[in-house]
C-alpha positions as CSV (number, residue, x, y, z in Angstrom):
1,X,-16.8,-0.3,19.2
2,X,-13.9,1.7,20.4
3,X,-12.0,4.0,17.8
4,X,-8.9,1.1,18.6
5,X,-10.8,-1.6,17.7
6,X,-12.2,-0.1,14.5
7,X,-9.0,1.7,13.1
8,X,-8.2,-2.3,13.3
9,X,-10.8,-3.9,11.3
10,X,-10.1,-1.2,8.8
11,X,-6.6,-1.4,8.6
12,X,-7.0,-4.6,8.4
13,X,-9.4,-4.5,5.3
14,X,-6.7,-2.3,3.6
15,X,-4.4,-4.6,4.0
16,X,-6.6,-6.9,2.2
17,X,-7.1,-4.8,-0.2
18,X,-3.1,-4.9,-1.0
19,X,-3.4,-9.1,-0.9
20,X,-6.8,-10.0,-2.6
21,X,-5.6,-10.6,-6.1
22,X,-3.9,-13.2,-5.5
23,X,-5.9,-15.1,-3.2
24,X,-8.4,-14.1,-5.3
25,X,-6.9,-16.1,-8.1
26,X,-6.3,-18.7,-5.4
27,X,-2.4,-17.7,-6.0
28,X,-0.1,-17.1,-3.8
29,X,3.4,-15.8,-4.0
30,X,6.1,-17.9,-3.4
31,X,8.0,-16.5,-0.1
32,X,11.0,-15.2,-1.2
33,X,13.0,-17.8,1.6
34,X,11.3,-20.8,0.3
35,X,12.3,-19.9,-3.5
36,X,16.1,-18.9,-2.3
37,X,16.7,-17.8,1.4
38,X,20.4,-16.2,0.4
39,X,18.7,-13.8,-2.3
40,X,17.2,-10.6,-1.3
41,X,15.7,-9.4,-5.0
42,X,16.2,-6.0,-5.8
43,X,14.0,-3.3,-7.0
44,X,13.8,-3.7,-10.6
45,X,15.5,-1.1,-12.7
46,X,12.1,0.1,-14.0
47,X,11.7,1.1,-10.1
48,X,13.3,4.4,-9.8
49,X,13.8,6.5,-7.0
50,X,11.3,9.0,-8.9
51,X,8.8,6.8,-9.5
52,X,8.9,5.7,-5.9
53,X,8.9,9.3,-4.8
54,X,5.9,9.8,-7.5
55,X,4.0,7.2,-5.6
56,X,4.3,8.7,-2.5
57,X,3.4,12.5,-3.4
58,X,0.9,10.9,-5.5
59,X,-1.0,8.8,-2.4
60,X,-0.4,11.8,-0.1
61,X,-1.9,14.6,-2.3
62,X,-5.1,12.4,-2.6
63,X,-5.1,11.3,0.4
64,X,-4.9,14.8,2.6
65,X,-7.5,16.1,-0.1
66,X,-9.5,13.2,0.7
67,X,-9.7,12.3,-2.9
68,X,-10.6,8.7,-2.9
69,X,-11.7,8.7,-6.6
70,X,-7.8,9.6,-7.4
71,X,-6.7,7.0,-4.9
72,X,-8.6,4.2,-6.4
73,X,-7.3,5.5,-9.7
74,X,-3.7,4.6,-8.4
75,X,-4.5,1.0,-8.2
76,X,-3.7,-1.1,-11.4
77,X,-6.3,-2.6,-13.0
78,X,-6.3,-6.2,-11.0
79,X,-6.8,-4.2,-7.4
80,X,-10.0,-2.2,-9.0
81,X,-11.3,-5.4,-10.5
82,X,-11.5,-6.4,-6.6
83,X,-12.9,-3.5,-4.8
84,X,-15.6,-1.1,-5.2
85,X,-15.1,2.4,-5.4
86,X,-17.6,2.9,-2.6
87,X,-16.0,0.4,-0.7
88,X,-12.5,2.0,-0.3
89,X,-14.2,5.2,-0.5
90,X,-15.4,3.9,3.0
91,X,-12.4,2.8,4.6
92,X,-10.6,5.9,3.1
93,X,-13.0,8.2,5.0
94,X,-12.5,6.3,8.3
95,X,-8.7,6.5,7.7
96,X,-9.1,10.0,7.1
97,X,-11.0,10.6,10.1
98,X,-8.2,9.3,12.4
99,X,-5.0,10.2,10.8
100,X,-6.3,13.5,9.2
101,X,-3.6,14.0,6.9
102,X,0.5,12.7,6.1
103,X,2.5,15.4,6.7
104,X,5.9,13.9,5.3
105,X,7.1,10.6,4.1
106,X,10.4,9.1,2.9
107,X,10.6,6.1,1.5
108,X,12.9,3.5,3.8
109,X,13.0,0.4,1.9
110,X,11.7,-2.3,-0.5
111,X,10.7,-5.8,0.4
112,X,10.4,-8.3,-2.2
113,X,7.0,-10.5,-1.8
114,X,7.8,-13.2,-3.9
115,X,6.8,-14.4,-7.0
116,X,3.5,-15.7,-8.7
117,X,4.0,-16.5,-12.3
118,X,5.6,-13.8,-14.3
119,X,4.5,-11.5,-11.3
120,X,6.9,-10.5,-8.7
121,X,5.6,-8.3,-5.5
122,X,7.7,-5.9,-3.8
123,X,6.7,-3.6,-1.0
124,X,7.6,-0.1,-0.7
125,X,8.3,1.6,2.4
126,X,7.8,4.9,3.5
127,X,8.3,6.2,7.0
128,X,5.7,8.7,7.4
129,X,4.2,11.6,10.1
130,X,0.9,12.6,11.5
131,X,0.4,15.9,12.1
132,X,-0.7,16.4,16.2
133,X,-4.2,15.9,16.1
134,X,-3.9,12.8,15.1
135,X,-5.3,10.4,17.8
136,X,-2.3,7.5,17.4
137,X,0.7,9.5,17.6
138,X,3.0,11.3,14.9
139,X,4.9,8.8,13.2
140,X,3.7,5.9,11.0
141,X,4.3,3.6,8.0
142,X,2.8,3.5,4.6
143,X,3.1,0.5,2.8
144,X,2.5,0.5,-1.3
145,X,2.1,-3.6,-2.5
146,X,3.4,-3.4,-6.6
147,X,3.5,-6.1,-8.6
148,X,5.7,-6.3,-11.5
149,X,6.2,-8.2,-14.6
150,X,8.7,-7.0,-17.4
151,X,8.1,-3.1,-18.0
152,X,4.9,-3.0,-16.7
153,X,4.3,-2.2,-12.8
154,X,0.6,-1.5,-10.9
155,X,0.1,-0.4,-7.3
156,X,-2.1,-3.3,-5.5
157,X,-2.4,-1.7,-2.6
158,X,-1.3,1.0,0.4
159,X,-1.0,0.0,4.1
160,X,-0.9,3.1,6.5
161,X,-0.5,2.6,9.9
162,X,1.2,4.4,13.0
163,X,4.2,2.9,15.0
C-alpha cells in the first residue's frame, strides 16, 4: 500500500472518529441550510478565543510529544465511549510518522455543523504548518469537531490534513 493511499484510510478513520457519535446514536445533525439557509450560527459565547487557542496548544503539545494518552484525554466523554485508546493510539502513530510534528497553527474559522437535540456542532479551524521533512508539504488544516449544549462543550474529534 503506498504511503498516499494509507495516510487516506487513516485520515479518513479520524475523520470518523470526529462523526461516530452521532451515527452512532443513529443521529444526525440537521445541516445548518436545511434548518435556515440565511443563518450562519455563531460561536457560542462560552467559545472564547482562549479556549480556542487552548485547544490548539493543547492538541499540538500532545501531538509533537506523541502523547496519544493526552490526546484521547482531549475527547469528551461521548468520543472515548467510541474508540479505544489503542485504536487512536494507532492512527495517531501513523499520523505522526508522516507529518512529524505542527509547527504553528492559527485558528481561521468556525463552521457550525448543525444541530442534534440540545447539541449543536461547530468546527474549528486552524491553518497549520509541517515542518520540511514532512512528506506532503508545509501547510495543512486541523480541524477540532465540538459539540455544545448550554455551558458545557467536549471536543469529538480533530481532522489534520495538508493542503
Amino acid at each position: 500500500m503506498k504511503v498516499s493511499q494509507a495516510l487516506i484510510i487513516m485520515l479518513l478513520i479520524l475523520n470518523l472518529l470526529a462523526t461516530v457519535y452521532f451515527g452512532w446514536c443513529g443521529m444526525e445533525f440537521k445541516s445548518a441550510a436545511a434548518l435556515n439557509p440565511e443563518a450562519q450560527k455563531a460561536l457560542p459565547a462560552i467559545i472564547t478565543p482562549e479556549l480556542r487557542e487552548q485547544y490548539f496548544q493543547q492538541f499540538q503539545k500532545a501531538f509533537n510529544a506523541a502523547d496519544y494518552d493526552a490526546i484521547y484525554k482531549l475527547f469528551g466523554p461521548i468520543a472515548r465511549a467510541q474508540v479505544s485508546e489503542e485504536e487512536l493510539a494507532k492512527e495517531l502513530q501513523k499520523m505522526t510518522d508522516w507529518f512529524h510534528r505542527v509547527d504553528k497553527g492559527t485558528y481561521t474559522h468556525s463552521e457550525w455543523a448543525g444541530k442534534q437535540g440540545l447539541t449543536d456542532g461547530y468546527y474549528l479551524y486552524y491553518a497549520v504548518t509541517f515542518p520540511p521533512e514532512c512528506q506532503f508539504g508545509q501547510k495543512g488544516i486541523l480541524k477540532i469537531s465540538i459539540g455544545v449544549e448550554g455551558r458545557e462543550v467536549q471536543i469529538l474529534g480533530f481532522f489534520l490534513n495538508s493542503v
